[in-house]
N, C-alpha and C positions, 0 to 999 in steps of 0.2 A: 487854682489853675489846673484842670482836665492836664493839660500836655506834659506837665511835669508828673512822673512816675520813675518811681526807686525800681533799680535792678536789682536782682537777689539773685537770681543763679542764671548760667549759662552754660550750654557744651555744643560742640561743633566739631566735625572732622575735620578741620583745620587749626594745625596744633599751635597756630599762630594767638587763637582766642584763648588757649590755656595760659601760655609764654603772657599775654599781655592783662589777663581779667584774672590773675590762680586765685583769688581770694575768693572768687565767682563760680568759679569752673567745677561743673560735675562731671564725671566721666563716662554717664548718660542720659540720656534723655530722661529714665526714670529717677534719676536721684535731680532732676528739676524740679518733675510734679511730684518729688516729697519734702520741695523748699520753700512748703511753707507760703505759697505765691496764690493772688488772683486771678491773674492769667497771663495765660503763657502766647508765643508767636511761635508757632510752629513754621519753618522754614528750611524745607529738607526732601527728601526726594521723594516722587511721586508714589513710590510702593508703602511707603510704612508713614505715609500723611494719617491714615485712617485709623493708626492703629495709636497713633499719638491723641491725634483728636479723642477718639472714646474713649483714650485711660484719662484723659485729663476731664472731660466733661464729670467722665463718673466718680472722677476724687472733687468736684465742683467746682470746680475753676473756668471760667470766660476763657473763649480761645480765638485768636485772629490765624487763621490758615491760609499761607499762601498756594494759588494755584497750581495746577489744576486740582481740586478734589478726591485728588486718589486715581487711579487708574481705569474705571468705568462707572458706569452707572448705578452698580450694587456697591460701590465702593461710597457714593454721596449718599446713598440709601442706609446703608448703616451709620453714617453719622449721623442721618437727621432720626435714627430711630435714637442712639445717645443724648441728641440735643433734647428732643422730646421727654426722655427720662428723666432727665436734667432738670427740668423745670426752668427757671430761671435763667441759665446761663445764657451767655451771650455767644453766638457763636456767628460769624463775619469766615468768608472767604475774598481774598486780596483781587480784584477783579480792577487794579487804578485809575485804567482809563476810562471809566463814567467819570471820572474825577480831574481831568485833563481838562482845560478851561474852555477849546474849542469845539471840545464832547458838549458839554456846561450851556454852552449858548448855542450848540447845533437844536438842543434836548427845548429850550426857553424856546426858541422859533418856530419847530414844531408843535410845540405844544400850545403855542399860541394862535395858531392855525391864520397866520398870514401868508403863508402860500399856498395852502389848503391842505390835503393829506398826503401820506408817501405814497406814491407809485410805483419807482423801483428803486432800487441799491444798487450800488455796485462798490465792493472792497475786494481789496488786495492789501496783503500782508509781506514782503517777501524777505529775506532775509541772507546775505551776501555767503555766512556760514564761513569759519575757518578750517584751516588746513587741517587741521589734527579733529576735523568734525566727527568721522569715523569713531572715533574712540574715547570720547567724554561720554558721560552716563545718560545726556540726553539722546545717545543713540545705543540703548540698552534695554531691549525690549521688557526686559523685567524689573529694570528701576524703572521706564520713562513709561510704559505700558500703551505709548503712540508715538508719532512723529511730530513734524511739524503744523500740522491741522491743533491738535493734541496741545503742543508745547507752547506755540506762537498765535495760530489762528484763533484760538479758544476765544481770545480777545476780540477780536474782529466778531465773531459769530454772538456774541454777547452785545456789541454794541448795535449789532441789528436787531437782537432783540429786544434791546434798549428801543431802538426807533421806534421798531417796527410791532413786534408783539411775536406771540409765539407760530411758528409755521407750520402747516398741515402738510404739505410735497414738498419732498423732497427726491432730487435725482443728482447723483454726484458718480465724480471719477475721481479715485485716488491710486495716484502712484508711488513707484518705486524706480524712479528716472536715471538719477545720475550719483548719486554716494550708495555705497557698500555698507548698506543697512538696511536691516529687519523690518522697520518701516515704513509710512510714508515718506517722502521729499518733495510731492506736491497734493494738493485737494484742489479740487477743481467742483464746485456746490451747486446746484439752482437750489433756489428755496422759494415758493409758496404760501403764502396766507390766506388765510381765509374769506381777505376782504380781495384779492385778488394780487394783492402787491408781492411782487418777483425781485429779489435779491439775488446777486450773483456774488459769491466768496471765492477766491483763490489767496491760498497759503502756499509758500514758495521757499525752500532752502535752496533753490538754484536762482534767485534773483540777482546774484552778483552785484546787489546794489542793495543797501538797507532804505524798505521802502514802504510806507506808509499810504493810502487813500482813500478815502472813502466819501463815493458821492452817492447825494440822495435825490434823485427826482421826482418832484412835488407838481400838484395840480397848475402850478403859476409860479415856478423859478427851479432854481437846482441851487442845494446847498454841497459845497465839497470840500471835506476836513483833508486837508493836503500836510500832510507832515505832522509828525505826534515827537515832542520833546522826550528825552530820557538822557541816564546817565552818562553814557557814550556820546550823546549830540549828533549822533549819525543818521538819524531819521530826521532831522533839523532840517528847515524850519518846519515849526507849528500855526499855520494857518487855517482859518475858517474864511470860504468864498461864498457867496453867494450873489446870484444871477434872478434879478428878476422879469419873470416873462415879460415881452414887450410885441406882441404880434402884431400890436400896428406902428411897430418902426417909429414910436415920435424921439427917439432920442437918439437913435443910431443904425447902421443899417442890420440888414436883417441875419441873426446868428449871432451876433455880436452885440446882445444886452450888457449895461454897465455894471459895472462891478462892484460889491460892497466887500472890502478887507478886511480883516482881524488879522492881526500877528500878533503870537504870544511870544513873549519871551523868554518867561519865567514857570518850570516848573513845578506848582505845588500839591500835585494828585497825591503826592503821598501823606501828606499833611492834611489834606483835605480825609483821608479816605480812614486815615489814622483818626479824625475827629469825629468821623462816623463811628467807629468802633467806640473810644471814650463817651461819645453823648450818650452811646446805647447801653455802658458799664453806668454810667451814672441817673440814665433814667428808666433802666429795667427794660430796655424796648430793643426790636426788632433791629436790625442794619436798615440803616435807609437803602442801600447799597450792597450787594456780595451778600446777601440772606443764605440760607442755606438753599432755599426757596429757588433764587436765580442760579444759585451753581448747578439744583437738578437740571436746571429747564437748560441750559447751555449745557451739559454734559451728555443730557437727552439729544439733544441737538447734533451735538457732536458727532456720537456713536449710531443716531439715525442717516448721517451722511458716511461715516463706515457700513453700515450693515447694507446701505442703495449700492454702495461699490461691489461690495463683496457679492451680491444678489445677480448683477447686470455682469 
């Protein structure tokens, strides 16, 4: 059974994991990758992601690293020059929503080209943000190395290029709106492709409501993933819609084509996203998913919609 695997070492700036694992617990990252382990899950803040990854690549160890990649673009770039030295190893960044079941059958429907191809996008990410937002490390420009676009939308930007493919234009506005920080608090994106199809992203820590959407219009319907499950259940519900064109009215009046539902209930993107990782430990191969591959091209992405802001 892939899913069962022995823990051997752990350490965390929460001294809660020592108090509960001491038989486990090193007192740093590097007294992990000298225990003796496979691979490691790097889950820790965005400045020193980079520097975890290529010590453990280059002692040979598989490594699952949660988002974002490190802090910009030369930061995915040196680890995919480590992965490469590496040979073998396995290397996954944690990207879970390809792995959200309404992502799943958004991805089967396109791909099966019954409404024909994408046209445009439109996502929105937004994120309610608490009180004490100011002053958590996610708004510390040299642990977080962005904002919100960065932190939360990364996601969102990924799952268009899930749809959609890579984009040639882009024109974006990012601000610094309303919190008392070094970064963004909103991104505001057009994107571009090549085949002409236009995506629109906003990322939002002033949403005052935790909020999830993302619709796709297609040649002959509109698909819209309306709500994405997570631990908090605050983006709840997780639905997949879909509208298909009817321009000659035989089933209802005009604007108001019938509806096809999905509601999920249950989230398993991380079980899922985890058995991309194991399949790829046990058969030598690639991530189906979160490649090093995709974290360039979303990172690219990213910092191409910082550098239109910063330009205009």
């Amino acid at each position: 059974d892939v899913y069962k695997r022995q823990l051997i070492a752990v350490t965390d700036v929460n001294l809660n994991i020592k108090k509960n694992l001491p038989e486990l617990y090193k007192e740093d990252w590097q007294g992990v990758l000298e225990s003796n382990i496979d691979c490691v899950f790097v889950c820790t803040y965005n400045d020193i992601i980079p520097e975890i990854v290529c010590a453990a690549l280059e002692k040979d160890i598989h490594v699952f690293s949660e988002k974002p990649p490190g802090k910009s673009v030369e930061c995915i770039k040196k680890m995919q020059a480590a992965e490469l030295a590496a040979g073998d190893k396995v290397l996954k960044f944690g990207f879970n929503h390809r792995f959200h079941h309404s992502v799943i059958r958004a991805k089967e429907l396109i791909d099966s080209q019954e409404l024909g191809k994408v046209l445009w996008a439109r996502g929105s990410y937004g994120k309610a943000a608490e009180k004490n937002f100011e002053n958590v490390w996610r708004s510390d420009k040299n642990q977080a190395g962005g904002g919100i676009l960065l932190d939360q939308g990364i996601h969102m930007a990924d799952l268009l290029l899930h749809f959609m493919g890579e984009f040639d234009e882009v024109k974006s506005m990012v601000e610094t709106q309303y919190w008392n920080i070094p970064m963004e608090d909103n991104a505001h994106a057009l994107l571009k492709s090549e085949s002409g199809a236009v995506a629109m992203l906003h990322s939002s820590a002033t949403h005052w409501k935790n909020y999830f959407s993302l619709e796709l219009g297609m040649e002959n319907g509109l698909i819209h993933l309306d709500g994405i499950l997570s631990n908090s259940m605050s983006y709840a519900p997780e639905k997949l819609k879909v509208y298909k064109k009817d321009l000659d009215q035989t089933n209802r009046k005009a604007g108001d084509p019938e509806l096809h539902e999905e509601v999920f209930t249950e989230d398993q993107s991380w079980k899922l996203e985890l058995g991309d990782f194991y399949s790829s430990l046990e058969n030598s191969s690639r991530p189906c998913y979160g490649s090093s591959s995709d974290a360039f091209n979303v990172m690219d992405l990213i910092f191409r919609i910082y550098n239109n802001a910063k330009a205009n």
